[in-house]
Backbone as numpy.savetxt, mean C-alpha at the origin, in Angstrom:
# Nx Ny Nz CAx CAy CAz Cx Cy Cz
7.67 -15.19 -4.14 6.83 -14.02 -4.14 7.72 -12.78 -4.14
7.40 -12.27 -5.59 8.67 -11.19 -5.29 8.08 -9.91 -5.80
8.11 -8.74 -5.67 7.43 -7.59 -6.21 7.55 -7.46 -7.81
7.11 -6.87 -8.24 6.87 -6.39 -9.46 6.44 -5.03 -10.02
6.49 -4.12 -11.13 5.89 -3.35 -11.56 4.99 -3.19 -11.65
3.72 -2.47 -10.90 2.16 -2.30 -11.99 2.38 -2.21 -13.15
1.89 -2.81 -14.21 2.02 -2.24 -15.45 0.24 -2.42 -15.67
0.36 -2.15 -17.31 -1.45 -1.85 -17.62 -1.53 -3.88 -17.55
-0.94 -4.43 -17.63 -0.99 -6.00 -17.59 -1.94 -6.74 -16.54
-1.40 -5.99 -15.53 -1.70 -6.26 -14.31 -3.61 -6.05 -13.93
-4.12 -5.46 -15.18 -5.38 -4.69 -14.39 -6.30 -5.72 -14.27
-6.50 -6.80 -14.92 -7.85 -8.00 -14.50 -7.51 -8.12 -13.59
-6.35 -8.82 -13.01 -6.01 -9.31 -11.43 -6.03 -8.37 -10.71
-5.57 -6.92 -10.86 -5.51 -5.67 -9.69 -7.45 -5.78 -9.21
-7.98 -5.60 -10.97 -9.25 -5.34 -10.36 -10.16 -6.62 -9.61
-9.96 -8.10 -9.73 -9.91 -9.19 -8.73 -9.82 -9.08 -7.50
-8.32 -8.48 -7.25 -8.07 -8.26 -5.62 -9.00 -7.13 -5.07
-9.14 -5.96 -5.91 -9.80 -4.87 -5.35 -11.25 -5.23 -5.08
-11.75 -5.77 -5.93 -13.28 -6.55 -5.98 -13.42 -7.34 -4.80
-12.45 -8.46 -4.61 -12.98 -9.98 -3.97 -12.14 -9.29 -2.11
-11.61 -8.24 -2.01 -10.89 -7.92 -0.77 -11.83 -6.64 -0.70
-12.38 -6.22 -1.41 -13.73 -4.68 -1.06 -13.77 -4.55 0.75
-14.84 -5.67 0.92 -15.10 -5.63 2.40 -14.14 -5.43 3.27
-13.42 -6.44 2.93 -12.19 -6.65 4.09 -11.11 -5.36 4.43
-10.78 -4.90 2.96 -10.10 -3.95 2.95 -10.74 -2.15 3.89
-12.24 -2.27 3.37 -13.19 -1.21 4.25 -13.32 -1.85 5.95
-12.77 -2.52 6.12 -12.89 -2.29 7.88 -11.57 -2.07 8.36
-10.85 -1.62 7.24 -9.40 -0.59 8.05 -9.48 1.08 7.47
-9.73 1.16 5.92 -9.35 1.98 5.44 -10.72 2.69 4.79
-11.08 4.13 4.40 -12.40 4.23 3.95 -12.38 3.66 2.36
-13.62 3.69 1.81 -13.65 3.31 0.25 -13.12 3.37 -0.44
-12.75 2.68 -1.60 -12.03 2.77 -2.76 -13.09 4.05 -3.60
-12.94 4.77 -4.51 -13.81 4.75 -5.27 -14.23 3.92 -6.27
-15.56 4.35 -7.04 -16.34 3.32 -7.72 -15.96 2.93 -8.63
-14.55 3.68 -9.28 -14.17 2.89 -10.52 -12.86 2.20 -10.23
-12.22 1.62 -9.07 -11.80 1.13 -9.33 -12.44 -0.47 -9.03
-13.43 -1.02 -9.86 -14.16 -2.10 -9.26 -15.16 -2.32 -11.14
-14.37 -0.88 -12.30 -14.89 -1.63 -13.19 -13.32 -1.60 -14.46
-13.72 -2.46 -14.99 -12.32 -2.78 -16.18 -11.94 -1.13 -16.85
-12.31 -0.97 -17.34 -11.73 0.26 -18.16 -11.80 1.24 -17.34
-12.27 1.81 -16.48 -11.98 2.93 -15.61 -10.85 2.61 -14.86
-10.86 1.20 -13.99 -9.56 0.86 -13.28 -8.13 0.89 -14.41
-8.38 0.45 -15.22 -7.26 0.60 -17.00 -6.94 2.19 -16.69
-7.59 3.29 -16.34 -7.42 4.24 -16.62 -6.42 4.92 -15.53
-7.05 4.18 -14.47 -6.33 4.98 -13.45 -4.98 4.60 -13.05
-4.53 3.24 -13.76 -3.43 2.33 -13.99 -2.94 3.19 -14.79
-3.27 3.60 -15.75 -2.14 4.50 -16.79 -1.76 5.94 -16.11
-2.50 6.28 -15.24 -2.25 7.71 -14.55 -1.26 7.44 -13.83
-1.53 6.93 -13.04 -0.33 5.91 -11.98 0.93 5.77 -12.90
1.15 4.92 -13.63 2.22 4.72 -14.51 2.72 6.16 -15.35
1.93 7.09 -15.51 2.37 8.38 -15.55 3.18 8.78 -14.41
2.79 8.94 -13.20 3.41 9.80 -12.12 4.38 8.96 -12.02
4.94 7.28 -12.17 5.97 6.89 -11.85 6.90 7.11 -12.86
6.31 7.28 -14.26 7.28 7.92 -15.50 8.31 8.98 -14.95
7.30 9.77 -14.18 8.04 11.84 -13.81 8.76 11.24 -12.44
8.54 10.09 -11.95 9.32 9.91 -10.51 8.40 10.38 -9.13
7.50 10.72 -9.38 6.65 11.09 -7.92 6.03 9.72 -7.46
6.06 8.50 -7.98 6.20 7.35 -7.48 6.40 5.75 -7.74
5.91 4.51 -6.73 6.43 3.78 -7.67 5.57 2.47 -7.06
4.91 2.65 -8.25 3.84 1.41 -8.00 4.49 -0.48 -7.60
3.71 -1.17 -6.79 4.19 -2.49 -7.28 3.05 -3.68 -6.78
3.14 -4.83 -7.38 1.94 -6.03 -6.62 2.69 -6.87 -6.76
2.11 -8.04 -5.81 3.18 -9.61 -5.51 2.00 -10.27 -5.96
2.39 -11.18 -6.59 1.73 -12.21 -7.21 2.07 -13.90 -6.02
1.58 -14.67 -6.41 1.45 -16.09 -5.42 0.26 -16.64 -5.84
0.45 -17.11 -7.12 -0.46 -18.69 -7.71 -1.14 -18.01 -8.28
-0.23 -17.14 -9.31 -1.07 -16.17 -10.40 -1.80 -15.43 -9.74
-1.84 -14.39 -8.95 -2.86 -13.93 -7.96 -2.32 -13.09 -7.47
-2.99 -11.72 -7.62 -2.35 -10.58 -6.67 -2.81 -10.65 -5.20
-1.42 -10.98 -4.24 -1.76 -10.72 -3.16 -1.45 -10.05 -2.46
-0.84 -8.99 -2.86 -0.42 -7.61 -2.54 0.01 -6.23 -3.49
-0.43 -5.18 -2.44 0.04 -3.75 -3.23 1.02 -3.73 -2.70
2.15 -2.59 -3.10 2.97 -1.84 -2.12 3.47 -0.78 -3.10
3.36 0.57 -2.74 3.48 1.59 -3.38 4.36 2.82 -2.45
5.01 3.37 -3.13 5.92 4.69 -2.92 5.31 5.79 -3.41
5.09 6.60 -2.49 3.72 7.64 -3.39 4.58 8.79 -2.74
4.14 10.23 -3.19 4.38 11.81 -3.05 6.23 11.52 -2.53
7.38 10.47 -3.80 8.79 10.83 -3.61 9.11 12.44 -3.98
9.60 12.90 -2.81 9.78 14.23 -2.70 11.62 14.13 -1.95
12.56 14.85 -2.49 13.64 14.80 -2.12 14.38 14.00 -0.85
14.16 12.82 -1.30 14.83 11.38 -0.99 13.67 10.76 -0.06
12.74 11.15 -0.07 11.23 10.52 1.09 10.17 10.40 0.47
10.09 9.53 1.15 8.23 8.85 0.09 7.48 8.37 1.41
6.01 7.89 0.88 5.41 7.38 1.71 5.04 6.19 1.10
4.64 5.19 1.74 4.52 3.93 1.78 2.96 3.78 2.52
2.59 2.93 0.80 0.78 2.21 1.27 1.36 0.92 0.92
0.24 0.52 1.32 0.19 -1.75 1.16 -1.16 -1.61 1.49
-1.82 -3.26 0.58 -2.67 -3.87 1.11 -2.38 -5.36 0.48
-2.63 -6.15 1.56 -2.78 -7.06 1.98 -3.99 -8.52 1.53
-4.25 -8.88 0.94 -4.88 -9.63 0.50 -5.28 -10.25 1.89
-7.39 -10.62 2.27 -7.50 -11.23 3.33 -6.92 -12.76 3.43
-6.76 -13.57 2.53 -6.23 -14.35 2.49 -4.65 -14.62 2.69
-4.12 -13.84 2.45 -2.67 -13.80 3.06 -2.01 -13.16 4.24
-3.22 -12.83 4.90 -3.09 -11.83 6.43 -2.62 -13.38 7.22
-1.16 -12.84 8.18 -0.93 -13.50 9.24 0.06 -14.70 8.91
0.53 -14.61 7.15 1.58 -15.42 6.89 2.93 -14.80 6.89
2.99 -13.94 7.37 4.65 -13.27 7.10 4.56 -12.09 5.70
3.59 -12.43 4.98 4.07 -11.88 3.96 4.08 -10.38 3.61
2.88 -9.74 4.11 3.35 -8.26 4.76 4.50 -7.73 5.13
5.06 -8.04 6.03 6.38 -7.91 6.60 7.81 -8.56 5.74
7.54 -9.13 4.71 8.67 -9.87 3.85 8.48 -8.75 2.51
7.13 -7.95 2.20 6.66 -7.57 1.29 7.38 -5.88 1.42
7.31 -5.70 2.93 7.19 -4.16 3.36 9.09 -3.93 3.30
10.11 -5.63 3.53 11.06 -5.13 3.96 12.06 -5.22 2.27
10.89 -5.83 1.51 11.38 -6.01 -0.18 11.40 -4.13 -0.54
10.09 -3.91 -0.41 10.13 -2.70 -0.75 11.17 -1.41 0.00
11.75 -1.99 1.30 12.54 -0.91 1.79 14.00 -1.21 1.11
14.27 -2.09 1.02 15.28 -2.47 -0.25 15.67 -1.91 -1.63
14.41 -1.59 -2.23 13.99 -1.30 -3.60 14.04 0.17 -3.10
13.20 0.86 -2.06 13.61 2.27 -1.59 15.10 2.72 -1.88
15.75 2.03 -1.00 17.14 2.35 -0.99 18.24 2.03 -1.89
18.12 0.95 -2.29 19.32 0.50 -3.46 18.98 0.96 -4.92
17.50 1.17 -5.26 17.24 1.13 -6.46 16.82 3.12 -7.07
16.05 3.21 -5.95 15.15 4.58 -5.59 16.03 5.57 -5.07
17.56 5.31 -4.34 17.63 6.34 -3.53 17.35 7.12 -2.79
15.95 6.74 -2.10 15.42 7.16 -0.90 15.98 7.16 0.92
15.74 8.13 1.14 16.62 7.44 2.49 15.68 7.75 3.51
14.49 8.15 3.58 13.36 7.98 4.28 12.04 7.76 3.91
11.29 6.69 4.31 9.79 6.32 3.90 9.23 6.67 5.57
8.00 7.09 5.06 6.90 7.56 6.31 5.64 6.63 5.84
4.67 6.29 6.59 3.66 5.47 6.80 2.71 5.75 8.13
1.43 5.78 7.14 0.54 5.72 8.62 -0.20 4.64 8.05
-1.10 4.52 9.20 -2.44 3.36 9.32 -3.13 3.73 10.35
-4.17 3.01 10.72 -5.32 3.38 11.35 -4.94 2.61 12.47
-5.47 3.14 13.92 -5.21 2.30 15.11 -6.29 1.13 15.40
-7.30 0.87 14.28 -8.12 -0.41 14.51 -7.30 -1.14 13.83
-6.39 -1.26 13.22 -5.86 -1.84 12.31 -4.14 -2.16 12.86
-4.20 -3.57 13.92 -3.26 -3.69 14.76 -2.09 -4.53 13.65
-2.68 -5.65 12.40 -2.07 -6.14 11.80 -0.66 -5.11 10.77
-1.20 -4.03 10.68 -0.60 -3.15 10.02 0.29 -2.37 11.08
-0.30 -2.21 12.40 1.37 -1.54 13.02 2.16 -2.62 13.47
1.95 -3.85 13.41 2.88 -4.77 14.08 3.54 -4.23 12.77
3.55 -4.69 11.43 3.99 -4.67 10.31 5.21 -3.96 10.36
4.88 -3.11 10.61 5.56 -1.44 10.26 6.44 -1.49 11.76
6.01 -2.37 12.54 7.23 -2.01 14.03 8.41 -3.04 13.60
7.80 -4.38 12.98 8.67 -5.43 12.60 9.38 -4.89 12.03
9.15 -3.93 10.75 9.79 -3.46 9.66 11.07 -2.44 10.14
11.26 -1.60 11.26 11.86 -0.87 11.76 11.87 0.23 11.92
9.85 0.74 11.59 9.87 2.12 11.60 9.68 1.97 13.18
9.65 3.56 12.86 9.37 3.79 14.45 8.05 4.83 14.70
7.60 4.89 15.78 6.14 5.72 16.20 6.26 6.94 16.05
5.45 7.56 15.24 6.08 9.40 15.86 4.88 9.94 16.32
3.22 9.44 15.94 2.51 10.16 17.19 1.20 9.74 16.33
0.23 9.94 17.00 -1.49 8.93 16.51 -2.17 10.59 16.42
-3.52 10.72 15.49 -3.89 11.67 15.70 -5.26 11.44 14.66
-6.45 11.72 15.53 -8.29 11.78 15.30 -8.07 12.39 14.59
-9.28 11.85 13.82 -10.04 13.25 12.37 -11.05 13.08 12.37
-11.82 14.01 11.30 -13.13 14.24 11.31 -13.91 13.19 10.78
-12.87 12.44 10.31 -13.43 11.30 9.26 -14.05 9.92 10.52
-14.91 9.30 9.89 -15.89 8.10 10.35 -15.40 6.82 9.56
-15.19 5.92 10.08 -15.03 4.58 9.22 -15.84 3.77 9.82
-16.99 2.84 9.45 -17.68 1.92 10.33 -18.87 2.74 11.66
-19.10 3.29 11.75 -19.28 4.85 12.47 -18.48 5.01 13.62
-17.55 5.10 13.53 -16.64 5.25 14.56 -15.29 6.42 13.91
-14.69 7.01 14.92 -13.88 8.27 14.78 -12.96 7.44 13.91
-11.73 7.81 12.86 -11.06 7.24 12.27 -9.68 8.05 13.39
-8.84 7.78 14.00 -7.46 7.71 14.27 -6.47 7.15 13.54
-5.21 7.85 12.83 -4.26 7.74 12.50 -2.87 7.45 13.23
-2.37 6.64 12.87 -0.98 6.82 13.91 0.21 6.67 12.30
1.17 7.55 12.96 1.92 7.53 12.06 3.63 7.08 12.55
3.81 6.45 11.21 5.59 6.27 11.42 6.27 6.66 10.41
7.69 6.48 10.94 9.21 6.63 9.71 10.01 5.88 9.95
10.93 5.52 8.78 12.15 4.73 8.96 13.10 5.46 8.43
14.27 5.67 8.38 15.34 6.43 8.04 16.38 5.14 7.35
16.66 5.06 6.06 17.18 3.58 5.42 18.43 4.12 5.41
């Protein structure tokens, strides 16, 4: 299981995972929007994406395992040597390591390939699978903080980290 490029290749299976993980994925994070859940709109927003990683503002990727995307992991807003770092997780592959094998591929690819020397990451504090992740990984805590936003009807809290590579 090793990362890969988004490319436009990727979009039946991207839109699979996004489809068949919908639910699962909405009891950490709020909604996707509605197009990414149909073929040619999700096609579209795949080529936008692959635009901004053209100019360098980021850098898409998914892991495959039995033909099957079972993970994102993306470098988004690279701004003079720092990016931020999303993932998701396929419900089916929660609790095998592979998060944490996925998160420490990509800090690799940060640094040797990207030249980055700091990634930042938040997640939500209902969402305990994702800070173990990120503590395994070697970021560290820098501080949690409420918003106005509702997920599930409940307050959404952020906690955020960094790693310095």
């Amino acid at each position: 299981m090793e990362l890969t490029h988004l490319s436009r290749s990727d979009c039946r299976s991207l839109l699979d995972f996004e489809t068949h993980n919908k639910n699962y994925f909405e009891q950490y994070v709020p909604p996707r929007p509605s197009a990414y859940f149909k073929f040619d709109s999700l096609l579209e927003i795949i080529d936008n994406l692959l635009l901004e990683q053209h100019i360098g503002t980021c850098k898409m990727h998914v892991a495959y395992k039995d033909e099957k995307i079972i993970a994102r992991m993306n470098l988004t807003n690279i701004t003079d040597s720092t990016a931020d770092l999303g993932y998701r997780i396929c419900q089916t592959a929660v609790g095998k390591g592979y998060a944490t094998k996925l998160v420490n591929q990509i800090l690799e690819l940060a640094q040797s390939d990207y030249g980055l020397t700091q990634i930042n990451a938040h997640t939500t504090t209902n969402n305990p699978a994702s800070i173990k992740v990120l503590e395994k990984s070697g970021f560290k805590h820098l501080h949690t903080k409420e918003t106005s936003l509702t997920l599930n009807g409940k307050a959404i809290i952020f906690t955020y980290y960094n790693i310095k590579l």
